[in-house]
C-alpha positions in Angstrom: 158.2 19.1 102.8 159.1 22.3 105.1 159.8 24.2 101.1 156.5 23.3 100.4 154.6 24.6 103.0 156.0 27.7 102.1 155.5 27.9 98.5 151.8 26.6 99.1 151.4 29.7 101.9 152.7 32.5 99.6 150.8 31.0 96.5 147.7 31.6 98.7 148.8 35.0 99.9 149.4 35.9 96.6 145.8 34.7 95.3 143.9 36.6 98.0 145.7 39.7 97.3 144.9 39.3 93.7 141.4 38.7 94.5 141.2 41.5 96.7 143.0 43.8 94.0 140.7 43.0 91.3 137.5 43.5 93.9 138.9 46.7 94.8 139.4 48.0 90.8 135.7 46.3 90.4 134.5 48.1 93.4 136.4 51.3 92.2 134.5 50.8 88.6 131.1 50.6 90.3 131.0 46.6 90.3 131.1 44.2 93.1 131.3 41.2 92.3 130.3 39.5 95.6 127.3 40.9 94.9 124.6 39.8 92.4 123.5 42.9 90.3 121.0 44.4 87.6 122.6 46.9 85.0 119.8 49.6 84.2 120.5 52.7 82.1 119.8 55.8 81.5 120.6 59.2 79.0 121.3 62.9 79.7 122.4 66.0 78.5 124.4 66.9 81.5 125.7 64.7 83.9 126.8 67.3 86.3 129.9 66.1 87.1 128.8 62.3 88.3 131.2 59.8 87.9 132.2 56.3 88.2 130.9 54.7 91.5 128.5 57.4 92.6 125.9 56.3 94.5 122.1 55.1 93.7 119.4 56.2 95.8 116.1 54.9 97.1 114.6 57.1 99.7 118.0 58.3 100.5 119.0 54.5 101.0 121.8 53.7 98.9 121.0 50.3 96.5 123.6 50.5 94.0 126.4 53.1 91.9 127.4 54.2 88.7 129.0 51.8 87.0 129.7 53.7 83.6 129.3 57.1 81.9 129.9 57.0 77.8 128.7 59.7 74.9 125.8 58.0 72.8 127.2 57.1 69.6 128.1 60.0 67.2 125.9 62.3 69.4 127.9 64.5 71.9 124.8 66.3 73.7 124.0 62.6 74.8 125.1 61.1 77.6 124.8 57.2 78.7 124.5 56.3 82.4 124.8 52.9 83.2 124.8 52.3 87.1 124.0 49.1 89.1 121.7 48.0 91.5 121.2 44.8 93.4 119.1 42.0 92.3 116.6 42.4 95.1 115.1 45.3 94.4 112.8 45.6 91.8 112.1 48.9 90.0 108.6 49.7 88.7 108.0 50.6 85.3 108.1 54.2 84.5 109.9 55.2 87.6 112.3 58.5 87.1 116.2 58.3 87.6 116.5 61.6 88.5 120.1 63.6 88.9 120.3 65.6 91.6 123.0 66.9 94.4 123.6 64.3 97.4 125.0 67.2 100.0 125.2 70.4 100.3 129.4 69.9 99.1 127.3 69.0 95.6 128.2 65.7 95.5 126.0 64.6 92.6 123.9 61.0 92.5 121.4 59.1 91.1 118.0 59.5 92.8 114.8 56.4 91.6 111.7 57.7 92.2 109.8 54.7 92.0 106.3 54.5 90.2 102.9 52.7 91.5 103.1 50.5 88.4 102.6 46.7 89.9 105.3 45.6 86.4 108.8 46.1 86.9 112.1 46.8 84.5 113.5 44.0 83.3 117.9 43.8 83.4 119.5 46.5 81.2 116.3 49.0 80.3 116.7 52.4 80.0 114.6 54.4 82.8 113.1 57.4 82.1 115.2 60.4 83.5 115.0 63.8 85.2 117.6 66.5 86.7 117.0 68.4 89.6 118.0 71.8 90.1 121.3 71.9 91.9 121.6 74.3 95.0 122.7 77.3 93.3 120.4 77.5 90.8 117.3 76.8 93.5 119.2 79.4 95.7 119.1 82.0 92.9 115.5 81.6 91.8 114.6 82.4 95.4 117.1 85.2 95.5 116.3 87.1 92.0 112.6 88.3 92.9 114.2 89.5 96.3 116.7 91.1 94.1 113.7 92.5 92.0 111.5 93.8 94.8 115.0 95.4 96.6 115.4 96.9 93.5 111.8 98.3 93.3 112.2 99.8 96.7 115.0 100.7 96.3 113.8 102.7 93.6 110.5 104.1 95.3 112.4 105.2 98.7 115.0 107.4 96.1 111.2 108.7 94.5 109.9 109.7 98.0 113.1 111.4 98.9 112.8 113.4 95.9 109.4 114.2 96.2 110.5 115.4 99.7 113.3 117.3 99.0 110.6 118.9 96.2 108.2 119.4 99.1 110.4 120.6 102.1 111.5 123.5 100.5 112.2 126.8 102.2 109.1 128.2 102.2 107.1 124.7 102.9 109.4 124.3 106.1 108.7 127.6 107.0 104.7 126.9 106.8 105.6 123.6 108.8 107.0 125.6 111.8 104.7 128.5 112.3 101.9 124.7 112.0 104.2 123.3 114.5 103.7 126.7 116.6 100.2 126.6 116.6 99.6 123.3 117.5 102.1 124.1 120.6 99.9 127.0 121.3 96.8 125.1 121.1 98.0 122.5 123.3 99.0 125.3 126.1 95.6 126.4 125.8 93.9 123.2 126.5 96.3 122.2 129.0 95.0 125.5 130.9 91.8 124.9 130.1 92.2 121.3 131.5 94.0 122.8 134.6 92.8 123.4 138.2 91.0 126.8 137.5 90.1 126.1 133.9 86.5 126.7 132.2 86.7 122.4 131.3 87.5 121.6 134.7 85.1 123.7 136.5 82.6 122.0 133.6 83.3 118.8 134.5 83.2 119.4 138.3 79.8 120.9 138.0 78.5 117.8 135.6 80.0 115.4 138.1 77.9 117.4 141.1 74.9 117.2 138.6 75.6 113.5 138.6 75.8 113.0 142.1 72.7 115.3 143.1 70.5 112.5 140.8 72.2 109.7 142.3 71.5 111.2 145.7 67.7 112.2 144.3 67.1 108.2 142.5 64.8 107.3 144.7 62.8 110.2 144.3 63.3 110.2 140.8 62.0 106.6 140.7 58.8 107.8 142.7 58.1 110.6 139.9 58.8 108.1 137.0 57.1 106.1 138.6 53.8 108.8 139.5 54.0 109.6 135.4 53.6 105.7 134.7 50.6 105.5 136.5 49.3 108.9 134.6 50.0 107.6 131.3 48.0 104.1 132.5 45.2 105.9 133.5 45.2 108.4 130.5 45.3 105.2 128.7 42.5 103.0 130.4 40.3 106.2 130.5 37.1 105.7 127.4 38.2 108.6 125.1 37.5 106.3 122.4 33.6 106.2 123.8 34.1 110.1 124.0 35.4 110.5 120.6 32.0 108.1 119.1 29.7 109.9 121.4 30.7 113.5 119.8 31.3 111.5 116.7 27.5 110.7 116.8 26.2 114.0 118.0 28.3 115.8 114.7 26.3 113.4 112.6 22.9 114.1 114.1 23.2 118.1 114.1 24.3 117.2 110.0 21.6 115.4 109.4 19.0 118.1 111.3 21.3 121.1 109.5 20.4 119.1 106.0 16.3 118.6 107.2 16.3 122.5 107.5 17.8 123.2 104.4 15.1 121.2 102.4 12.1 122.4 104.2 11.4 119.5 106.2 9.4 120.3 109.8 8.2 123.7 111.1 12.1 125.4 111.3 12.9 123.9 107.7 9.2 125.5 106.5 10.1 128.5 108.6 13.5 129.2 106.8 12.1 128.0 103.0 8.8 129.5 103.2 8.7 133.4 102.8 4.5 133.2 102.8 4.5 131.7 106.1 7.0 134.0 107.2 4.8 136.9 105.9 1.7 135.6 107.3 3.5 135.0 110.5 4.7 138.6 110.7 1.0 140.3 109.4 -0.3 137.9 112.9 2.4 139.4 114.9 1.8 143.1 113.6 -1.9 143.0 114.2 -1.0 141.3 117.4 0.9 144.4 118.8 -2.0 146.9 117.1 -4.6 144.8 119.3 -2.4 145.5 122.1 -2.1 148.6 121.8 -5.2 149.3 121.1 -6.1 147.5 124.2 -3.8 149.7 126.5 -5.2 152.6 125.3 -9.0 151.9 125.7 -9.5 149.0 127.7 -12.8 150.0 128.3 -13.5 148.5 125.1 -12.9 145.4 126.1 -13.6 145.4 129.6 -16.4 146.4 131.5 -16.7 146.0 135.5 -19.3 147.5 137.5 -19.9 147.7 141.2 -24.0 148.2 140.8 -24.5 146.2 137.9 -24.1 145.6 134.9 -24.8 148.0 131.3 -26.0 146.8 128.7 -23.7 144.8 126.3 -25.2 147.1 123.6 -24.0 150.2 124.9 
């Protein structure tokens, strides 16, 4: 009874390791068989180095593994994936399986970018697949238009140092000196003229006594400002613009009496158009001085005054 105790004990023993061995090789493969899976596949031209029991990838979250990499049938630049993942979860219709690198060691895995497609992939499909750029290669298509640009500048500064070396030639640094002179010269000169007993400072003294004389003098500045604002309102309430109509209006009257005298009109316009009155006029005036005249000299003629009478008007 005690023998068989033992055999039944080591018959057990020997069951679980067997049990555990063949998990383990399953597990190894990319199966486990405590655990209820759905076998998807999917083809590539280059697997990157994944193997057996690589992970599967949702989110980062691992879901299943690899569970075998074949050639397709009489094509070598084919490559069959089939990998694993559990029963419950579901992948949408025309999700990606992309191949991309896990770490930054390049361990390579399956990444499922699932799809907003409400159907899902029924056991064994083949997915639709991608590859990802692996490190290196991302790494070097950031580095090369560094590498370009370096190169560019690279090649500019190695221009501009020749097109100094052209330029700073003996003669060129002499002219650059005897510039540099000057300028030193120039700046001696304005530093004395910016000195204590320089022209500029005495300038600037005298503008800033100018300154403060009329900031002593505002308020009598104000009062003249202030006088002239009270001319210019007067000027400007005064009635120039009656004076100006009032001479307006005697220019238009002399006009119109200038124009009355040039056609004849009244005793100047007959005056100045008439030449018979002016004759006639003239004959009265010359008779007018002959009967004066005439009276200075005999006035006797005209004139008779008597103390003891009178003659007789014959005589």
């Amino acid at each position: 009874m005690q023998n068989i105790k033992t055999e039944a004990k080591i018959g057990i023993i020997v069951l679980a390791t067997l049990a555990l061995v063949i998990w383990g090789i399953n597990f190894l493969k990319g199966k486990n068989i405590l655990n209820r899976t759905d076998v998807y596949y999917g083809v590539y031209q280059d697997i990157q180095g994944i193997d057996v029991s690589s992970p599967v990838l949702i989110n980062g979250y691992k879901v299943g593994m690899v569970s075998k990499v074949s050639f397709a049938k009489g094509e070598l630049d084919k490559l069959i994936i089939a990998f694993t993942v559990d029963d419950k979860y579901q992948i949408p219709e025309n999700s990606v399986v992309e191949l991309h690198s896990a770490d930054l060691l390049g361990t390579m895995a399956l990444r499922i970018i699932p799809s907003e497609q409400d159907n899902y992939h029924e056991y064994g499909d083949t997915l639709i697949t991608s590859t990802e750029k692996d490190m290196f290669a991302s790494i070097t298509e950031q580095i090369l238009p560094l590498k370009t640009r370096a190169e560019s500048a690279i090649e500019e500064v190695d221009s501009l140092i020749s097109s100094l070396n052209y330029v700073l030639d003996k003669e060129t640094s002499h002219d650059l000196k005897n510039a540099i002179a000057n300028l030193n010269n120039v700046s001696k000169k304005l530093e004395g003229q910016l000195s204590q007993n320089g022209d500029l400072n005495k300038t600037f003294h005298s503008l800033n006594l100018i300154a403060k004389k009329l900031s002593d003098n505002r308020s009598k500045l104000d009062t003249i400002f202030t006088n002239f604002q009270s001319i210019s309102d007067s000027v400007a309430k005064a009635r120039v613009a009656d004076m100006i109509n009032s001479i307006n209006k005697t220019f238009n009257e002399s006009s119109i009496f200038l124009e009355r005298i040039n056609k004849g009109e009244g005793s100047l316009g007959l005056l100045s158009t008439n030449d018979s009155l002016y004759n006639n006029l003239n004959a009265s005036i010359t008779s007018l001085d002959i009967l004066l005249q005439d009276l200075n000299e005999n006035p006797k003629r005209y004139v008779h005054f008597s103390i003891f009478g009178r003659k007789n008007k014959n005589e």
